[in-house]
C-alpha positions as CSV (number, residue, x, y, z in Angstrom):
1,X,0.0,0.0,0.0
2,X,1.5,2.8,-1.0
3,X,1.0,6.4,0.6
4,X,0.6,9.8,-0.3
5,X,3.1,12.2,1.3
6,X,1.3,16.1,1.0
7,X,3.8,18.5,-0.3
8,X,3.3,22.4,0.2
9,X,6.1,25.1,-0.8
10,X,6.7,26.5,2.0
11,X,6.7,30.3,1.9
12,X,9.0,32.3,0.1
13,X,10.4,35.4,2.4
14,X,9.1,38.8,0.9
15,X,11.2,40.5,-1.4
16,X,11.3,44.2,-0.9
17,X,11.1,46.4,-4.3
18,X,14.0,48.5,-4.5
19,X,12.0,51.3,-5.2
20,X,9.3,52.8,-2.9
21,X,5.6,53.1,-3.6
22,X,4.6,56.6,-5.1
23,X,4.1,58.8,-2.0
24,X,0.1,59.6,-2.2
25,X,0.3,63.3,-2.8
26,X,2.3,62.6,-6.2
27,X,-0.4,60.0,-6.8
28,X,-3.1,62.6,-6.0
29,X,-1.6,65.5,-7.7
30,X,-2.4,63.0,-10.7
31,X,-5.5,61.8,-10.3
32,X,-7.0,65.3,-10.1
33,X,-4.8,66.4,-13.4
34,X,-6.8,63.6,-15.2
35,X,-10.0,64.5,-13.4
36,X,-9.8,68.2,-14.8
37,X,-8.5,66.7,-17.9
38,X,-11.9,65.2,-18.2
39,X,-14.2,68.0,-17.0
40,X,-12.0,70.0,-19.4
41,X,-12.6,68.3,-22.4
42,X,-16.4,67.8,-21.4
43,X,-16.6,71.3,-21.2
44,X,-15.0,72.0,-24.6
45,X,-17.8,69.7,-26.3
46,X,-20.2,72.7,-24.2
47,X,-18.7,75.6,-26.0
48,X,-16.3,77.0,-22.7
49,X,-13.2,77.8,-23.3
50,X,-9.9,77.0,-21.8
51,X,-9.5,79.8,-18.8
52,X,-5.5,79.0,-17.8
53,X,-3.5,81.5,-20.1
54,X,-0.9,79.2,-20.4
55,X,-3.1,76.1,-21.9
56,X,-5.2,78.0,-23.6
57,X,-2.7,78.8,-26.4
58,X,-2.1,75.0,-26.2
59,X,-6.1,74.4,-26.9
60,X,-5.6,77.5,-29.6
61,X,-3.5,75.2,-31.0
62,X,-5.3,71.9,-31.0
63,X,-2.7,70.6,-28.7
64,X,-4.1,70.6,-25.4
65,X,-4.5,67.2,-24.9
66,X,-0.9,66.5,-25.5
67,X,-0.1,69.8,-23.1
68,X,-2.3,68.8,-20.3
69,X,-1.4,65.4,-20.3
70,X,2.4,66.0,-20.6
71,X,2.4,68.7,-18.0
72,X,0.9,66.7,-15.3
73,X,3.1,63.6,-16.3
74,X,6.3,66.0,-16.2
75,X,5.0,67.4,-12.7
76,X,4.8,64.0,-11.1
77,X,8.5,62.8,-12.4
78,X,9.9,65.5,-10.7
79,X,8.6,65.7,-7.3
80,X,8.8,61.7,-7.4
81,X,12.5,62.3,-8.3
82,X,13.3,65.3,-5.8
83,X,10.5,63.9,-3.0
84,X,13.0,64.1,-0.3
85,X,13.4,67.8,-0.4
86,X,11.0,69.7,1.9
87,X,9.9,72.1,-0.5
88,X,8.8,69.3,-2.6
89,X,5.9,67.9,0.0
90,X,4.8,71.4,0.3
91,X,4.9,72.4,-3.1
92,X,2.6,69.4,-3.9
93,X,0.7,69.8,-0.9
94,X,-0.3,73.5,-2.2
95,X,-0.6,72.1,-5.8
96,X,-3.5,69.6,-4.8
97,X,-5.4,72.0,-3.0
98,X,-5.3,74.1,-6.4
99,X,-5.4,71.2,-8.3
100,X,-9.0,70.1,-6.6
101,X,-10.3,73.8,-6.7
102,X,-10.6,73.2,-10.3
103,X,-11.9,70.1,-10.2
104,X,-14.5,71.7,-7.6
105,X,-15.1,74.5,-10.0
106,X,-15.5,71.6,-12.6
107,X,-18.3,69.6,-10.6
108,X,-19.9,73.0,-9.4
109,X,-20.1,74.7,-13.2
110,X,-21.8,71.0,-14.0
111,X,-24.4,71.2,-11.6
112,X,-25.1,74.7,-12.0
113,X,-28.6,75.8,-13.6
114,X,-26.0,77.9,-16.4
115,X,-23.9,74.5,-17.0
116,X,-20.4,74.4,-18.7
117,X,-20.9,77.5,-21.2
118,X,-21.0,79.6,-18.4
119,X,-17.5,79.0,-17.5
């Protein structure tokens, strides 16, 4: 009679990553780029118009999807890259709270009686 011997693998130890996770206000700063991306291009289809000076040459342009996109990319690449320096958690810090004041604008111009041409 022959018997069965059960074999698990036992468990392998953890392996770190060498690189950290993305600190949450880089991750943040991102998610509410792409949020006013969004809202932004929802309101173009409305008739608004791009209100930051500097973008709106971009969106003169037909290139403010490229601009927008690429902005928000280059912002997060360089705080990830120079997180350790002070001025960088407080420069994002400040940067969110802007960054979801637009998005706030955003929501509030949506579910205003006027809607997005109003903007």
């Amino acid at each position: 009679m022959a018997s069965v011997v059960l074999v698990t693998p036992t468990s392998a130890p953890a392996i770190a990553s060498p690189h950290p996770p993305v600190p949450w206000p880089i991750v943040l700063y991102a998610a509410l780029g792409i949020t006013d991306y969004g809202f932004t291009l929802a309101a173009f289809v409305h008739g608004a118009r791009e209100a930051n000076p500097a973008l709106k040459w971009f969106a003169d342009h037909g290139l403010f999807e490229f601009a927008k996109l690429s902005l928000t990319l280059l912002v997060c690449c360089v705080a990830a890259y120079i997180w350790k320096a002070p001025v960088t958690k407080r420069a994002m810090v400040v940067g969110n709270v802007l960054m979801g004041g637009v998005v706030v604008y955003h929501v509030a111009m949506m579910l205003s009686r006027a809607g997005f041409p109003a903007m």
